[in-house]
N, C-alpha and C positions, 0 to 999 in steps of 0.2 A: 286578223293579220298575224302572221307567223312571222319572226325573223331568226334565224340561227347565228348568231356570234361564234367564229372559232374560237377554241379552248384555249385558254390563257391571252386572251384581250377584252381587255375592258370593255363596256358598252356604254355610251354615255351620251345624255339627252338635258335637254333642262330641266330644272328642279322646279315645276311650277308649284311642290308644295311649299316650299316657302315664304311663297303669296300668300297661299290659303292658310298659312300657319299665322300670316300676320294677320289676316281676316277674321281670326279665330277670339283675337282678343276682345272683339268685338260683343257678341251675344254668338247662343249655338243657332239660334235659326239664321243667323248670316253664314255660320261656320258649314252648316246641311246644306244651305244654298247654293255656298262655293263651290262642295266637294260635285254639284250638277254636271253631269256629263266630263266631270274629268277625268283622265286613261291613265289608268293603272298596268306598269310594266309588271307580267308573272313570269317566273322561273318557274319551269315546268320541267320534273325529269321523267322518265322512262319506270313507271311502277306501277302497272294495273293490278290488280284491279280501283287500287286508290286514286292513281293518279297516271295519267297518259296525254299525249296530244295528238288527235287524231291526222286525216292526210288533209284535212282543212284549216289546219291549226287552230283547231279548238278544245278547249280543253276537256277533257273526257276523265270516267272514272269517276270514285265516289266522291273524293273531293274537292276534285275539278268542276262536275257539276254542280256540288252544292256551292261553290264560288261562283259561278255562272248566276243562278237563283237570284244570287246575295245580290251581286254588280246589276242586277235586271231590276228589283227589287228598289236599289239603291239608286240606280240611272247613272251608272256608273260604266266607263269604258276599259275595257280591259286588250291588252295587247300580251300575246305569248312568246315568250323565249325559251326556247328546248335546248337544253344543257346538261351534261353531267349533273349527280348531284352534289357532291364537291365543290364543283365549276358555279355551281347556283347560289353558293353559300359565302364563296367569294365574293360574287358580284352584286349580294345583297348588305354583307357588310362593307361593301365598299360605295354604297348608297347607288349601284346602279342598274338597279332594280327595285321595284315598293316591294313585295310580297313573293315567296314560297308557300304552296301547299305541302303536306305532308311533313311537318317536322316536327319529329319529338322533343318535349320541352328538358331542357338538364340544365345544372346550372352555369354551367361553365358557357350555353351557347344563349343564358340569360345577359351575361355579361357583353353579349356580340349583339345580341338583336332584342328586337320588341316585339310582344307575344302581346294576344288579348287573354283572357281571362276565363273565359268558357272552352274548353276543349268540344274539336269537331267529333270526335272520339277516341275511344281506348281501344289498343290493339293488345298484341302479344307473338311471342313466340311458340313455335310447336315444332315437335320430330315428326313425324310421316312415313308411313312402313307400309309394307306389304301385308296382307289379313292372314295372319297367324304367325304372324313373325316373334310373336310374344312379349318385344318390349314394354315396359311398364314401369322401368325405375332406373335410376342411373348405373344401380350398380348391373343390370342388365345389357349394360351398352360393351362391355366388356368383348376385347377384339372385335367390335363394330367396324365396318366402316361408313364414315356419315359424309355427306357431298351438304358443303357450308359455300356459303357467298366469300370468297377470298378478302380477305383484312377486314370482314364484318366484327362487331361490337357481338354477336351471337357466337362467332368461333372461340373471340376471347373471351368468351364467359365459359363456354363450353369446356376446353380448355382447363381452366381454373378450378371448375367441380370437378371432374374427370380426373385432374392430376391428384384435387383434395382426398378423393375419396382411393388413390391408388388404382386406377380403370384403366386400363389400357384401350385404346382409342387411332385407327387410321384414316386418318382427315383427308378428305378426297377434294380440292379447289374448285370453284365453277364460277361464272359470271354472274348468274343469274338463279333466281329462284326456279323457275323452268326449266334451267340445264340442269340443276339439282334433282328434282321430280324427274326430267329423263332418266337419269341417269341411274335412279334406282330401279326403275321400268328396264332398264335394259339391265340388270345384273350388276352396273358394275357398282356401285353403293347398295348397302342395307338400308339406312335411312337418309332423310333431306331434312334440313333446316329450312323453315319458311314462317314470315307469320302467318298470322293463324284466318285473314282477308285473302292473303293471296291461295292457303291452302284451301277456305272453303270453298273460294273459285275457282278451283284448277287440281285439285287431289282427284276427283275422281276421276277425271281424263285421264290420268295415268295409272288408274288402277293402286291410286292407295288412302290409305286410313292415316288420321291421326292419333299420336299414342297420347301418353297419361301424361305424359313432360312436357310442361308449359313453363316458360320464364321468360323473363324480362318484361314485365306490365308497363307498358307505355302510353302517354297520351300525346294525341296530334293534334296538330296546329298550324294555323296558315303565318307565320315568321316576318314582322315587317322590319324594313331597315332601319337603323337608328332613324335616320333625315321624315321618316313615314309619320303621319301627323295622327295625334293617339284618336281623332275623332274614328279614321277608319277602323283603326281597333274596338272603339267603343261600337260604332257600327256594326260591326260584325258578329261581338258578344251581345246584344240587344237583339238581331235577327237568329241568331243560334238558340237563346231561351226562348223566346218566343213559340220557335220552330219545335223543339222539343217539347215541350206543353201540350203541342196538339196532337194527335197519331195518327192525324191523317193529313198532314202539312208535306212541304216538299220533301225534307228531311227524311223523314219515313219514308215515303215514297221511295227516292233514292237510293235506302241503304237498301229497302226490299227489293229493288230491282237491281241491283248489282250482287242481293245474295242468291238470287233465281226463286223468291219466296213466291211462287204461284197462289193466286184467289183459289177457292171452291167454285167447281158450278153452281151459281143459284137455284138450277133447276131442280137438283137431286135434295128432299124431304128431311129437314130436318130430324125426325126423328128415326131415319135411317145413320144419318152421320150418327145420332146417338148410339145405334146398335154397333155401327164400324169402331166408333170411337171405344165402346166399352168390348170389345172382341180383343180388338188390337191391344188396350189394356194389357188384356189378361195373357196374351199372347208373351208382350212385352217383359208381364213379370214373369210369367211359365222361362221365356228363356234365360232372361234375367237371372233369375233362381240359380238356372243350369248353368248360367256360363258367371256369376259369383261362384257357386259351389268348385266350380273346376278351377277356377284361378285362385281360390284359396287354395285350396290342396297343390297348385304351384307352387302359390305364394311360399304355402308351407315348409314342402318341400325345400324349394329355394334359402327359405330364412334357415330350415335346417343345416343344410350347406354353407352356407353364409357364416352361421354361429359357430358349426365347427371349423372353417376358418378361422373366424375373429379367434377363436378359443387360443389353435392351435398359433395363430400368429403371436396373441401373448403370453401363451407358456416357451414359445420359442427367443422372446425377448427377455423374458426375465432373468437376472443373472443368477442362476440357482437354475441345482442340476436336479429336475422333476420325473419322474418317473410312477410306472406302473407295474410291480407282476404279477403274476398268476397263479392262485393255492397250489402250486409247485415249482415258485421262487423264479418262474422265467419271464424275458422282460417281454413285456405286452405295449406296453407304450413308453417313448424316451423324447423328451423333448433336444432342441438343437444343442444344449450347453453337455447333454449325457454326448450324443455323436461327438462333439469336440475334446470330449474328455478320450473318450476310447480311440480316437481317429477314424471312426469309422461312418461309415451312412445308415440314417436308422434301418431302412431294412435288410442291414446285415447284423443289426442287433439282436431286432426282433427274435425271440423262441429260445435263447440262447441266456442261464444262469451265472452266474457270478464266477465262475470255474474258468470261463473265456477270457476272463480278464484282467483278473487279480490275483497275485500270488495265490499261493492255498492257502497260508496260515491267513490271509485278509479273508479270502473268499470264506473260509470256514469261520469267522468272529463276524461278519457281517451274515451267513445263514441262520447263526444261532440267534439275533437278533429279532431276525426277520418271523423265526418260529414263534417264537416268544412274544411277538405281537402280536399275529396271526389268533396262539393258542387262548391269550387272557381278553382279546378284543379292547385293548387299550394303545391309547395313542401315547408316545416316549419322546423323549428330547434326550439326545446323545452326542458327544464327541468322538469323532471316528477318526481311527487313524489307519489309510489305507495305503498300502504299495501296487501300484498298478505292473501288471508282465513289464509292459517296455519298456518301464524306466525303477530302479531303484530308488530314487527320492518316496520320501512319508509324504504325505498330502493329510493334512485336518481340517477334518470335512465337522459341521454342525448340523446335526440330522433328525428331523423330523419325522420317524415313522406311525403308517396310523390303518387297520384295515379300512377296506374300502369296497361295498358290499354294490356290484355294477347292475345287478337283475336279482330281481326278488326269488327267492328259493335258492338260489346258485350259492358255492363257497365264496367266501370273504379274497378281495383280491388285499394286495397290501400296494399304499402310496408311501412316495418316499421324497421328501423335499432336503435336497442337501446345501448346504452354503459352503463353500471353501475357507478359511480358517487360515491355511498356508500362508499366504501376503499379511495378513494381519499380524499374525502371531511374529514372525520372522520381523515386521516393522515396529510392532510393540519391545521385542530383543533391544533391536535398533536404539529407539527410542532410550531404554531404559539403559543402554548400555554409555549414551548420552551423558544421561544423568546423573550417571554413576563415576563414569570416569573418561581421564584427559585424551583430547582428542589426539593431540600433538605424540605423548609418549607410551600411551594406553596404560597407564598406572591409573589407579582410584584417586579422584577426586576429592577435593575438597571436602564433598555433603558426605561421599562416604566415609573418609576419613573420621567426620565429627560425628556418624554416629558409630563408626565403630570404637572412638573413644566413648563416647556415653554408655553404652554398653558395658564397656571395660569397667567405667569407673562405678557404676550402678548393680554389679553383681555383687548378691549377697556370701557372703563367704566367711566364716568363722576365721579360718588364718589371714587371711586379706595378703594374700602375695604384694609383692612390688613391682609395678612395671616401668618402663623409662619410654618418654615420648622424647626423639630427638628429633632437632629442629637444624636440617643441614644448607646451606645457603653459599652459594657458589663467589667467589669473591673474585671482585671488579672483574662481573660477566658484561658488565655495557661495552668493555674493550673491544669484545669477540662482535658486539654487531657493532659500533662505528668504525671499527677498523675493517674489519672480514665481511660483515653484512648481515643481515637477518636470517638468511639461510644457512650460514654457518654455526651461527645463535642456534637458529632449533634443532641441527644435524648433533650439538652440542648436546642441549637438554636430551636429545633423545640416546647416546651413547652414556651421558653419566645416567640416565635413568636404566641402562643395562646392565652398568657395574655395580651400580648400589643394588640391586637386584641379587645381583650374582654371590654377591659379600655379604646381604644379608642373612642371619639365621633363618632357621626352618621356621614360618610361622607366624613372623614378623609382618606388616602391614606397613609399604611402602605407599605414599603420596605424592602426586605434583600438587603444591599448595597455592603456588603462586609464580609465578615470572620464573625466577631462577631456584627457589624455593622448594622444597622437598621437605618431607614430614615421615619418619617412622616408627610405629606405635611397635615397643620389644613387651609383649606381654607375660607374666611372669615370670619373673625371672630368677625371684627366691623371697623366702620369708623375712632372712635379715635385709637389712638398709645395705651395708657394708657388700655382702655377696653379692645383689642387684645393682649396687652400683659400680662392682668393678666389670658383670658383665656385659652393663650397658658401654664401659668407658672399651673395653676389649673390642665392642661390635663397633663402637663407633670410631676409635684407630684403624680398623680395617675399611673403614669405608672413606675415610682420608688418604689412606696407600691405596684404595683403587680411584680415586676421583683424579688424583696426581698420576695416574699412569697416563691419564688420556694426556692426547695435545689435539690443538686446534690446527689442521694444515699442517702441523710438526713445525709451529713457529710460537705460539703464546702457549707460556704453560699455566695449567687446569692447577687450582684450589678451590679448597671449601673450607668454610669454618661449620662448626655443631654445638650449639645449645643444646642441654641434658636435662631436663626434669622428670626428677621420682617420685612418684606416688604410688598409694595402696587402695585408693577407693576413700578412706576415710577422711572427712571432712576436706572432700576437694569437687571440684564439678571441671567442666569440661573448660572452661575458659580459662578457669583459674591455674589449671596445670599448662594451657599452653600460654598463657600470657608469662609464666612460671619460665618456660623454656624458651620463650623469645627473648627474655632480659639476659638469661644466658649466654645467647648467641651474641646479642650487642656485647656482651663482655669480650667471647672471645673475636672480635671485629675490632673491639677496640685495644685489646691486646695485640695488633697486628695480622690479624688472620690466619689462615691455614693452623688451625687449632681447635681445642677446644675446651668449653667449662660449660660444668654443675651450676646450676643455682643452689643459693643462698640464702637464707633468712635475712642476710646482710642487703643484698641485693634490693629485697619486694622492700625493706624499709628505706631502701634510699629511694625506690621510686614513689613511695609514698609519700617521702619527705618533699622529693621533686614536686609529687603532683599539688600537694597540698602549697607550696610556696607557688605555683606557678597560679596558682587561683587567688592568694591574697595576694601577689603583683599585679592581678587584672584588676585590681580595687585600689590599689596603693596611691594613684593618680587621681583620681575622683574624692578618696578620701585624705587628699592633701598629706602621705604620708611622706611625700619625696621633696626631697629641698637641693638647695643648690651651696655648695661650700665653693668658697675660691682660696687660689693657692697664689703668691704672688710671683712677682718674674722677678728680677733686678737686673743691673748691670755692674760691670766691673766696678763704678764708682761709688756704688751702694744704693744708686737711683731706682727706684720704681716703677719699671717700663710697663709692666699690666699683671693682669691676671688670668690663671687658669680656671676655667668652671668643671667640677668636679662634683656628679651625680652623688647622693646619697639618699639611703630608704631609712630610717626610720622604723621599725613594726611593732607594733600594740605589745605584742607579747615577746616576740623577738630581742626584741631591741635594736641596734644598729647590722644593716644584715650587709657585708661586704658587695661592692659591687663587684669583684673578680666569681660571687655566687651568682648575683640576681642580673647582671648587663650579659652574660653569653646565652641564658634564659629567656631573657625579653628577645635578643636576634633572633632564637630557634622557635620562637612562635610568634613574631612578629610585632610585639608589642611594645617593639624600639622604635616604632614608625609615629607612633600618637607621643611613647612619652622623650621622642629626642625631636620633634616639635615646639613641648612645653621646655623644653633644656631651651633652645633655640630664643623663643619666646622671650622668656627670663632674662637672658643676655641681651637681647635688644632691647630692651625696657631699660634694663640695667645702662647701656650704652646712651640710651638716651635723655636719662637721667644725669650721668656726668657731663655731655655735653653743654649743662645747662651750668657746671661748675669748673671753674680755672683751673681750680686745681687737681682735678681728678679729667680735662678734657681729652687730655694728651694719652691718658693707658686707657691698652688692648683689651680686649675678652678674647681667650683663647676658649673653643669650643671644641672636644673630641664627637666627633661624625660617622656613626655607624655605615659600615657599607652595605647595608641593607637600606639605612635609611639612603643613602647617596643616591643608590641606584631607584629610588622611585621614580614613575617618570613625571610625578605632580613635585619634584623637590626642588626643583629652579623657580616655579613659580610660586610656592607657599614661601620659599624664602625671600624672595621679591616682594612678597605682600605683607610679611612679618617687617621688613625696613621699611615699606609706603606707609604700616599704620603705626608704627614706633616714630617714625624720622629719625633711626635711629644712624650714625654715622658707618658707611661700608666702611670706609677705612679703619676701621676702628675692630672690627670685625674678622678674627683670624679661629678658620676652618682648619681642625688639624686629621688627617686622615692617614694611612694606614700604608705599609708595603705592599698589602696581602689587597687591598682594594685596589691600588695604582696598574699593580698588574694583572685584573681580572678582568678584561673587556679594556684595554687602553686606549681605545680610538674614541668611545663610547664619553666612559670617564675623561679625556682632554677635554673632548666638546663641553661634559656638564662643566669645566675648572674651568672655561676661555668665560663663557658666556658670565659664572659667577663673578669673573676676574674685570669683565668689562666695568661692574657695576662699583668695583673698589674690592671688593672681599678681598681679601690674602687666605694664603695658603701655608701650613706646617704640614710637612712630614712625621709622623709622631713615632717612638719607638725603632727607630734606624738603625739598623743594622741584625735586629733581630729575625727578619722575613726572609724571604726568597728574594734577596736583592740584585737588582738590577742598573749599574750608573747607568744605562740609556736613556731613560726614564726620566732622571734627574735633567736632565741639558734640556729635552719634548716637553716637559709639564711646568706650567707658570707658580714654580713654587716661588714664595719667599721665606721662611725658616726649615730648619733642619734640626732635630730633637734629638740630640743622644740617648739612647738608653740608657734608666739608671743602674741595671746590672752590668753595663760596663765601667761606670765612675765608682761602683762600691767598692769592685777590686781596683781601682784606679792605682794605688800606691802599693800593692803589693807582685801583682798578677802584667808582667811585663806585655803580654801579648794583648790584655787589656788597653793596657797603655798604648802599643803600638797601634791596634784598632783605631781609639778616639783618639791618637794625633792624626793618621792618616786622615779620618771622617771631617777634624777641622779642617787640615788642608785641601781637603776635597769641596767643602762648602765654602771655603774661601775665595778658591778657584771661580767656582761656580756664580758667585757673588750673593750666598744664602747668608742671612744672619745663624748663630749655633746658638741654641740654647742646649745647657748640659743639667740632663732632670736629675733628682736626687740624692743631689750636694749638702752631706749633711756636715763636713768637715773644713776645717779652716785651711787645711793639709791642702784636701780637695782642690778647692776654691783657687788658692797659693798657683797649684801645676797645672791649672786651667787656665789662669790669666799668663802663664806665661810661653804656656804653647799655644797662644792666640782666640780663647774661647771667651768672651766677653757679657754672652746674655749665661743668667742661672735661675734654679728655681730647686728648691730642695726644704728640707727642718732648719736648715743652717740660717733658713731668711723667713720662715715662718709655716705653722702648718695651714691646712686647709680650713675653713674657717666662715661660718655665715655673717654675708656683706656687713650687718651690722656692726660686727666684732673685728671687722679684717684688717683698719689701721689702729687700729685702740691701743696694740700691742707690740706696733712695728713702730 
């Protein structure tokens, strides 16, 4: 029974395997039993000689009938549906159909359906040609044109090798295998794609042969739908071995009548077939022989061609200009990179000597080369530097020449492999010009700098001249970028690096060292010290009157200052001379700038003396050399309102070393942050120790607070954590800080004085009137004292403007409702015109010196 479903509709029937799948769990002879007489739905497409459905609707072709056997065999019923084959694959994963013949197993359509295990057989594909068409290999398919089954799994393969191997290929569409084999029959394809079933059934009706190109190995299979119960599968791989085992079962049978494999007559004598048999033999090999011998010497041929392609495709790739000439220098072979060099196409190269293209004086150093390998038969490695006619630029070329003997007896050709040099060398420049010097102002750098001082100082020399490294540094250049901007900034650097240029002597070695920084090495400059040194000071006033000429915008005017160090080579190295010259420069910096100074032997020992104190103040705290002196306060009545704490070091060998030395040292490396902690510390300990006594409950500790340390941002809470682990009294507690802190960041600094202020802390101003003062400040900030300075009470009585200062200072904190303490009251005089123009708190010699806690009322 035939039914045709239209294309894209479902076909749908009851599932009676279901039943039998529940059957199944049973035993297999109930399972064999069920499957008795029940109708299996096949999908049947259009592909003979495999597979077809005849005008009776049954299924026809190799493995249509051997499904036929199977179902008869089995007492099985089969019902056919003709479908696309697409259309078939649908309707079988959509369970509404059991079974497809003819499907190759892959795994992606394992994932969709259910295969048995034994394949019905292996197929393949094949090309198909005309008899003497010659194909043989892929790269023979070249300008083909091939007639392929349109969106076949053959074209895309085809396709894929074809492109891999660079083949040029035109793909002729067809429906079918048989419009493909037409099609070549009638002219218009060279070859067809077909497997290799339908071609042996149907190739020679059209008059053609199968070539050497076979791919894609497949095996077939009758495809059940998921819902399809595995006995039939199992069924069908038990009937297929079987059937294979014997060679005269239906199977055989089968394949040999769908390949038209005729019997012998019985009647004709066996041992005549033996004579046919061994004739034909010999026939087979005689031609054999001949038509191997001819298709090698194709082959041969071919490969020959082929090779010199490949050759000529990778000497055309290589980047490297290869070449051939002729024992009289003419070029015989060029590969594509030589035509790119000359512009030309090689067969306008060819026959034509170096004279065509190269200067003469090139053409003539590149002949003589040429001879001269030719004459010794030695192969040379050379750097060439050539000028070609059309352009003037050098071109350096790395060149390999070597003869090259083509045919035996014949003169020596010569080969020549060139590499271009040009990009490399020009980007090595580059490079090296990098390394050497500043990008910004193209002055020498740094590295060269410091070897060109090494140099200097490491030549042997019996007079040992004097030379001067000067050290030029452009002063408050940070103005020119926050003000103007950073492009004004380098338009800068790079004019004062044209005038220090220009001012420089003949000879001299000009730097950018750093940032704003400039370095110039005057190399001998004379034998005496005295002579070298004036004319390094001469060169270095001229480079101060050009650096002052510039202006930025014609609005900031341009300084420098210059560090001068002189040496002769002898017992100096390269650090030493310019660490020598930078101490210098800080002199003349701190002299005010726009200036300059010599170093000094005075100099390297104060910074030794620096450096060496600044290493025993990072021990001084650890090794308990630092103590705490207090100085007392009073009042007009002669009462003892508190105390001031007053750092002092101590040192092993030293002795007592001033804090106006070692407290501006600890800020400048930071080592005011650990030791005004323990200051801190101390005083709370100390506060919370008097709290515990009457008579000492009521007086302050005044504590001086670096604005370093102020500004940390952990300083509100380690001093918060220093009174939770003392309990020591905030009010008790009086912070004395600075004009030059108040006013650095003042939004910053109120926040840190509110937040301390909530907690009880007070506040002094210390040192008043000596800073950049500001009353605004005064009214804004929660102070409560105000500290006179003592160099205004020491001229107190003599120095009227003194005078005027600290009266106004007290009625200004009067006003304001600050207590006055007036520091450094060492006189009765003092004391006398301070209580009576209103100053009431003192502290000076006059009420006692500084003094460790033990000893501090012992003597007041």
């Amino acid at each position: 029974m035939l039914r045709l479903p239209k294309y894209g509709m479902a076909v749908h029937r009851p599932r009676r395997w279901a039943v039998t799948a529940g059957v199944l769990l049973g035993s297999c002879g109930l399972a064999f039993s069920s499957l008795a007489n029940e109708t299996l739905l096949v999908g049947a497409y259009h592909n003979p000689p495999k597979l077809f459905v005849d005008d009776r609707g049954k299924l026809r072709g190799i493995l249509g009938e051997l499904l036929e056997a199977i179902a008869k065999q089995e007492d099985w019923q089969l019902e056919t549906i003709a479908c696309e084959f697409q259309h078939c694959l649908n309707l079988l994963e959509q369970g509404d159909i059991d079974l497809v013949p003819d499907v190759a197993w892959s795994e992606e359509r394992a994932q969709r359906f259910t295969f048995h295990s034994e394949p019905v057989m292996h197929s393949w594909s094949q090309l198909y040609q005309h008899e003497g068409e010659g194909v043989e290999a892929i790269l023979d398919l070249e300008n083909k044109r091939i007639a392929v089954v349109q969106g076949s799994i053959q074209q895309n393969y085809l396709a894929a090798v074809t492109e891999r191997f660079d083949v040029m290929v035109s793909w002729m569409a067809v429906d079918s295998y048989a419009e493909g084999f037409q099609a070549v029959a009638m002219g218009q394809a060279d070859l067809a794609v077909s497997d290799h079933l339908f071609g042996d059934w149907r190739a020679h009706n059209y008059g053609l042969y199968e070539t050497a190109i076979i791919f894609q190995p497949i095996r077939l299979f009758y495809a059940g739908s998921p819902a399809l119960s595995n006995v039939v599968l199992e069924r069908i791989d038990q009937v297929l071995r079987r059937w294979k085992r014997d060679p005269h079962s239906e199977y055989f049978s089968t394949l040999r009548a769908w390949r038209a494999e005729a019997q012998p007559p019985e009647a004709i004598p066996v041992w005549l077939w033996w004579c046919l048999w061994l004739l034909a033999t010999f026939c087979i090999i005689v031609l054999g022989g001949a038509l191997w011998l001819k298709r090698r010497m194709a082959s041969n041929r071919e490969q020959l061609n082929a090779n010199k392609v490949m050759l000529a495709t990778i000497l055309d790739s290589v980047d490297a200009y290869i070449y051939i000439k002729t024992p009289s220098l003419r070029y015989q072979f060029v590969n594509q990179k030589v035509s790119e060099l000359f512009g030309l196409p090689a067969e306008q190269i060819l026959g034509k000597s170096d004279n065509d293209f190269f200067d003469s004086t090139t053409a003539h150093e590149i002949a003589q080369v040429d001879r001269s390998v030719m004459e010794s038969g030695r192969k040379v490695t050379i750097e060439e530097s050539n000028v070609l006619r059309s352009s003037d630029q050098v071109r350096t070329f790395l060149t390999i020449k070597m003869p090259l003997a083509l045919s035996p007896g014949a003169p020596a050709s010569l080969c020549g492999i060139s590499t271009e040099l040009t990009d490399y060398l020009e980007m090595q420049s580059r490079t090296n010009h990098l390394a050497f010097y500043d990008v910004l102002t193209g002055l020498p750098n740094r590295r060269l700098l410091m070897e060109s001082l090494t140099w200097e100082i490491e030549q042997e020399n019996t007079t040992r001249p004097y030379s001067a490294l000067l050290v030029i540094d452009l002063d408050n250049f940070h103005l020119v970028n926050d003000i103007q901007g950073h492009e004004s900034g380098d338009q800068l650097l790079i004019d004062v690096a044209k005038q220090l240029r220009q001012y420089l002597p003949e000879g001299a070695v000009l730097a950018r060292f750093s940032g704003d920084e400039f370095v110039a090495l005057l190399a001998r400059l004379g034998e005496h010290q005295a002579e070298a040194a004036l004319s390094a000071e001469r060169a270095a006033r001229q480079l101060l009157d050009a650096v002052a000429q510039l202006r930025v915008n014609r609005s900031l005017p341009v300084n420098a200052s210059i560090g001068i160090a002189l040496f002769d080579g002898a017992d100096h190295s390269m650090n030493s001379v310019l660490q020598q010259a930078d101490l210098a420069l800080q002199q003349a910096k701190t002299a005010g700038g726009s200036t300059l100074r010599f170093f000094n032997q005075d100099m390297q020992t104060s910074l030794i003396e620096r450096t060496n104190l600044e290493s025993d103040l990072r021990h001084a705290l650890e090794r308990k050399e630092l103590a705490l002196h207090y100085q007392v306060q009073v009042d007009h009545q002669g009462k003892t309102t508190g105390v001031e704490a007053l750092l002092r070091w101590y040192h092993p060998q030293r002795g007592w070393v001033p804090p106006s030395t070692f407290i501006p040292l600890a800020e400048e490396n930071g080592l005011i942050v650990p030791i005004g902690y323990w200051v801190l510390q101390s005083a709370c300990e100390q506060l919370a120790k008097w709290a515990n006594q009457a008579s000492y409950a009521a007086l302050t500790i005044s504590v001086n607070v670096s604005s370093v340390q102020f500004q940390q941002p952990e300083f509100v809470r380690n001093l918060e954590g220093l009174l939770a682990q003392t309990q020591a009294p905030p009010g008790r507690l009086v912070l004395e800080v600075t004009e030059s802190l108040l006013m650095r960041e003042p939004t910053r600094v109120r926040n840190t004085m509110l937040k301390l202020r909530a907690q009880g802390i007070r506040f002094a101003i210390d040192d008043f009137g000596t800073g950049y003062s500001s009353l605004s400040y005064l009214k804004r900030l929660p102070l409560d004292e105000l500290k006179i300075d003592q160099s205004f009470i020491r001229e107190l009585l003599t120095d009227k403007a003194d005078a005027a200062i600290v009266d106004t200072t007290i009625l200004l904190a009067v006003s304001l409702g600050l207590t006055v303490v007036a520091e450094g009251v060492e006189k009765k005089e003092q004391l006398d015109w301070l209580k009576g123009h209103g100053c009431y708190r003192y502290q000076g010699y006059l009420f006692g010196r500084p003094t460790p806690i033990e000893y501090l009322f012992e003597s007041y």
